[in-house]
N, C-alpha and C positions, 0 to 999 in steps of 0.2 A: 687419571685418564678421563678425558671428556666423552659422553654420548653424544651423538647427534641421532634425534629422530630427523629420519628424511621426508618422511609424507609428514601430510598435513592433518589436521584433526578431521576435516571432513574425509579428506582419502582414508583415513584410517575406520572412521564410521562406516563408510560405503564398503571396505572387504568388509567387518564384521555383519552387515545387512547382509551382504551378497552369501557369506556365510550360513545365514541364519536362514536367507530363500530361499538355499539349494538345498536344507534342511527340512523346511517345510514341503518343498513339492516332491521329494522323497514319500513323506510321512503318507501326504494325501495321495500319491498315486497308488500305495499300497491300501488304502482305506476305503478307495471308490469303491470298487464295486460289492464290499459289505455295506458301505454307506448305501447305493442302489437298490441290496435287497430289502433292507428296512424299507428305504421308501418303498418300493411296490404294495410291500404289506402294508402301509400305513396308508398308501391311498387306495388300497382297492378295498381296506375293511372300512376305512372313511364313506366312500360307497353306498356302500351295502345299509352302515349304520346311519348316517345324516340323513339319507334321502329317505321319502317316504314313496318313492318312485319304487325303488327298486323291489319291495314287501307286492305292492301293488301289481308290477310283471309277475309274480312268481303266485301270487293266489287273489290276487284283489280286482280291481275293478276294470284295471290298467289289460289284466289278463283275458278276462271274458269279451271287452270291449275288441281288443286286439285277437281275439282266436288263440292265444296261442300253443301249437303244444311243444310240449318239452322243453317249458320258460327255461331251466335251470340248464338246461344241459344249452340252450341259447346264450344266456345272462354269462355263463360261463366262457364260454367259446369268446364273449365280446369284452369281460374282463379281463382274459388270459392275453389278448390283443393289447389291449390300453397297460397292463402290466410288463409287456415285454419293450411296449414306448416309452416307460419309464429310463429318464436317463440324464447327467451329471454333466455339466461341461465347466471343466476347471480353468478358472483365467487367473495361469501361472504366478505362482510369486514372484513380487522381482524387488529389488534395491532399491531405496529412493533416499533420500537429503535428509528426510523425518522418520524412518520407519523402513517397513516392509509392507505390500499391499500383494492385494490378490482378489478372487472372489469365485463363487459358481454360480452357475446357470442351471436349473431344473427345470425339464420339460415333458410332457405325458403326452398330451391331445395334440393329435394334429388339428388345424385351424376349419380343416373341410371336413374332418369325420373318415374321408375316404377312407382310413383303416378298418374301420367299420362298419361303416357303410355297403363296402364290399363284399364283407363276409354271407356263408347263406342264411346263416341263421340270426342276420339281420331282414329277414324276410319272413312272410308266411305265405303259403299256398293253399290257395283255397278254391274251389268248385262250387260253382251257383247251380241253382234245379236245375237246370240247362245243360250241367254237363260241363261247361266253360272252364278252365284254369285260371285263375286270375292270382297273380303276385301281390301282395299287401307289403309295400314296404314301412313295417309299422318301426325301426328303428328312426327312421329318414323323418314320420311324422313327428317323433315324442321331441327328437334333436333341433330340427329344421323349420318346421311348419308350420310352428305356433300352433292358434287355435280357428286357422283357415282350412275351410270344408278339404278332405282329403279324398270323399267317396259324393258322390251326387247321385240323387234319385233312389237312395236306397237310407233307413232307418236302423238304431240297432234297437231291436227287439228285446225283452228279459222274461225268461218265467221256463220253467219246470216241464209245460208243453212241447217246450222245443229241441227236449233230451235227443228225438230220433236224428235232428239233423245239426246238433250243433257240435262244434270240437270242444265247447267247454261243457256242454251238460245241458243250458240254461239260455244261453246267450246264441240270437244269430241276428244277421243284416236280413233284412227284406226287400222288397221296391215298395217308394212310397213316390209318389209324383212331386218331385220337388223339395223329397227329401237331402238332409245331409247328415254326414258323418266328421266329426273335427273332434283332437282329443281333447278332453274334459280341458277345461282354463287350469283347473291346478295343477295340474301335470305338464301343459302345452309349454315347448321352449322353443328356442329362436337360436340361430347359429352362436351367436356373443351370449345367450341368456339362455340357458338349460339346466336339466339334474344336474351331471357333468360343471357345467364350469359353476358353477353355485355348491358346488361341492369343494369344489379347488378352492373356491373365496373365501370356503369355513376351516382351513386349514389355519392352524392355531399356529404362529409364530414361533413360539415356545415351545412346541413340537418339534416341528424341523430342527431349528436346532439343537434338541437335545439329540437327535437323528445324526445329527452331524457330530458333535459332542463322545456319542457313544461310537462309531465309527472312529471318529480319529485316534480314543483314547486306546482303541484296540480291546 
């Protein structure tokens, strides 16, 4: 008794792909979102660790310069943000002639910050001898500003005399005629060029995917 295959070698390759897709986008839909949590940890301790920005908000120069109080419980509030933006977009497996294909997309920051930018403790408030209220929107400068004047006519001062009126101890602005305030060049970033996306740039290749790696294998 004779067989006869009825498909052809390629039809027979394309079910076993089509097979092997709906195999794979199983695996990975179950794997997102522990794949997800790793990253969050992985970028937000990237963070913390790469940048020499961030040590600076929380005791350093970044901190006195900017007023700020209660860097940490800020720092926090704006990572807890960029942590919940973390997120996976899978482009589906599917069958093809040669193979099976696929891929993801990973994305954190939005392009304008407005996630953060928003929040209040992207912000300090502050009170001149006068009385006056004045908002410091010191995240908008570190992200946005570069290292163009952000305060005019006023100086920042340093020294030990200035404990009675300053938030950090040591550190306040004054009026100087003609003075300015711009954050330090090492620190200063620009929308495309900041801590942030110079951070995302030192992301080791070989990370990520062992990120993904350890996620799919379960």
């Amino acid at each position: 008794m004779a067989v006869r295959i009825i498909e052809t070698e390629s039809q027979i390759t394309a079910q076993i792909n089509g097979i092997i897709a709906d195999e794979i986008n199983k695996i990975i839909a179950k794997s997102i979102p522990r794949i997800t949590r790793e990253l969050q940890s992985y970028v937000l301790n990237s963070i913390k660790v790469v940048s020499s920005t961030y040590s600076s908000l929380l005791s350093g120069i970044l901190w006195r310069d900017f007023g700020l109080l209660n860097p940490q419980e800020k720092l926090d509030a704006i990572f807890e943000t960029w942590s919940k933006n973390v997120y996976v977009n899978v482009r589906k497996s599917v069958p093809t002639s040669k193979g099976v294909i696929g891929g993801f997309t990973i994305g954190m920051v939005k392009s304008d910050y407005s996630d953060v930018l928003s929040l209040i403790q992207a912000k300090q408030e502050t009170i001149n001898s006068k009385g006056e209220v004045h908002i410091l929107d010191w995240l908008h400068w570190l992200l946005i500003d570069g290292d163009k004047a952000v305060v005019r006519e006023y100086r920042v001062a340093y020294g030990a005399q200035y404990d009675e009126w300053s938030r950090t101890k040591d550190t306040i602005m004054i009026p100087q005629v003609g003075g300015i305030f711009s954050v330090k060049p090492e620190f200063a970033g620009i929308k495309s060029n900041n801590w942030v996306t110079k951070t995302i740039d030192s992301f080791a290749d070989a990370d990520i995917e062992n990120i993904f790696r350890r996620g799919l294998n379960g």
